[in-house]
C-alpha positions, 0 to 999 in steps of 0.5 A, a space after each residue: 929912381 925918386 927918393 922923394 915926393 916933393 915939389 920944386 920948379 924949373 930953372 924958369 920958374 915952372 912948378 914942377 909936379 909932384 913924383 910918387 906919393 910913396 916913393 919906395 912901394 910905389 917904385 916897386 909895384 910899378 917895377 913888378 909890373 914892367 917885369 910882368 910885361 917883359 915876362 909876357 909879351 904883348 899883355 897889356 899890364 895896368 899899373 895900380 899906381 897913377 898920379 898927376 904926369 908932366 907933359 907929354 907923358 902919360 902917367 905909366 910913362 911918368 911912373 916908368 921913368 921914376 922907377 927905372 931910371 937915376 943918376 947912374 943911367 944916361 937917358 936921350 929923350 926924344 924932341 917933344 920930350 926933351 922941349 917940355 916940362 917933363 925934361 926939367 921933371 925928370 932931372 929934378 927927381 931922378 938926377 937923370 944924366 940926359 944925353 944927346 947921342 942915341 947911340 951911348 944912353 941907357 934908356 930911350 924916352 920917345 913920345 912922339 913915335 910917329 918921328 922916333 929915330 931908326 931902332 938901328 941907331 940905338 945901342 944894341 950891347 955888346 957881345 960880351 954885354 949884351 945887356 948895356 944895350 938900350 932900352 926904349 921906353 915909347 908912349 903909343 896912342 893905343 894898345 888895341 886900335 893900331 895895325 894887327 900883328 902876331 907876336 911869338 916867342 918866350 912868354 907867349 904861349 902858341 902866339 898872341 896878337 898885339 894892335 899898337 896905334 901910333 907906331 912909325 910905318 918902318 916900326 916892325 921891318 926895323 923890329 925883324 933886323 934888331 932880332 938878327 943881332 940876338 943875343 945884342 939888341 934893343 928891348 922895348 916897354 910900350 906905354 899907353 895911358 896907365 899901362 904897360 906892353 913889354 917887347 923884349 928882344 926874343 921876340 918875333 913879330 910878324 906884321 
């Protein structure tokens, strides 16, 4: 998490952006809105916070990674991430330890979905831990203009529709074999301009 918002420049001499303008309430109004989105799956969660992101992130990406990520947390970002300025932005004001093994980080930062690992080859916990396993945190295109699939489970009363556009074409038959290892597994916040989408584990989803 940022403690500060101020501004810096990379090891190249790029002037990085700013992180929250109130460091401590804007980190807990998006912190209550990822928890909003985890609780209700498949709701789309706007965010009353935004600022200017680092490339490529959109600002619910950006505002995301600034609340639930530090130096305690090993991050591996995707290639169009970890090649921009947002690599250099997020070390400058999370401290983030970024990792180049899928399988060991805390958090997974992708956004360019369409060329995203397997979900096989992030962590799924342990039996005795199952919550040391790997978050993703991906940025999608669209929460309303992709393929129509029928999400169900806690949160979600009878079953709700979601229509994510920019995932990869194997996204959901992955998302049916990272159900089989409950209660290990991955969970997903997705994040589309300045919004938020939660995936959590328990949840179905029939596409």
């Amino acid at each position: 998490m940022t403690l500060q918002s101020i501004t810096a420049t990379s090891s190249d001499g790029t002037l990085l952006k700013p992180g929250f303008a109130d460091p401590v309430f804007d980190a807990q109004a998006v912190f209550r809105a990822a928890l909003l989105a985890t609780a209700y799956p498949g709701r789309v969660i706007p965010l009353d916070r935004s600022f200017v992101a680092p490339r490529p992130f959109s600002p619910a990406t950006a505002a995301l990674c600034l609340t639930l990520m530090d130096f305690e947390t090993p991050a591996w970002l995707d290639r169009q991430t970890a090649s921009s300025e947002a690599s250099a932005w997020l070390r400058f004001h999370c401290g983030l330890p970024l990792i180049e093994e899928t399988a060991t980080a805390r958090f997974a930062v992708v956004t360019d979905a369409l060329n995203m690992p397997r979900l096989f080859e992030f962590h799924s916990g342990e039996i005795e831990y199952p919550d040391r396993s790997t978050t993703l945190l991906i940025q999608v295109k669209s929460f309303t203009e992709g393929p129509v699939t029928t999400w169900s489970g806690p949160g979600i009363k009878d079953n709700t529709t979601g229509a994510i556009d920019g995932l990869p074409f194997w996204f959901w038959s992955d998302w049916d074999l990272n159900s089989e290892f409950y209660p290990r597994g991955i969970d997903v916040i997705f994040s589309c301009g300045n919004a938020l989408m939660g995936l959590p584990r328990t949840i179905k989803v029939e596409a």
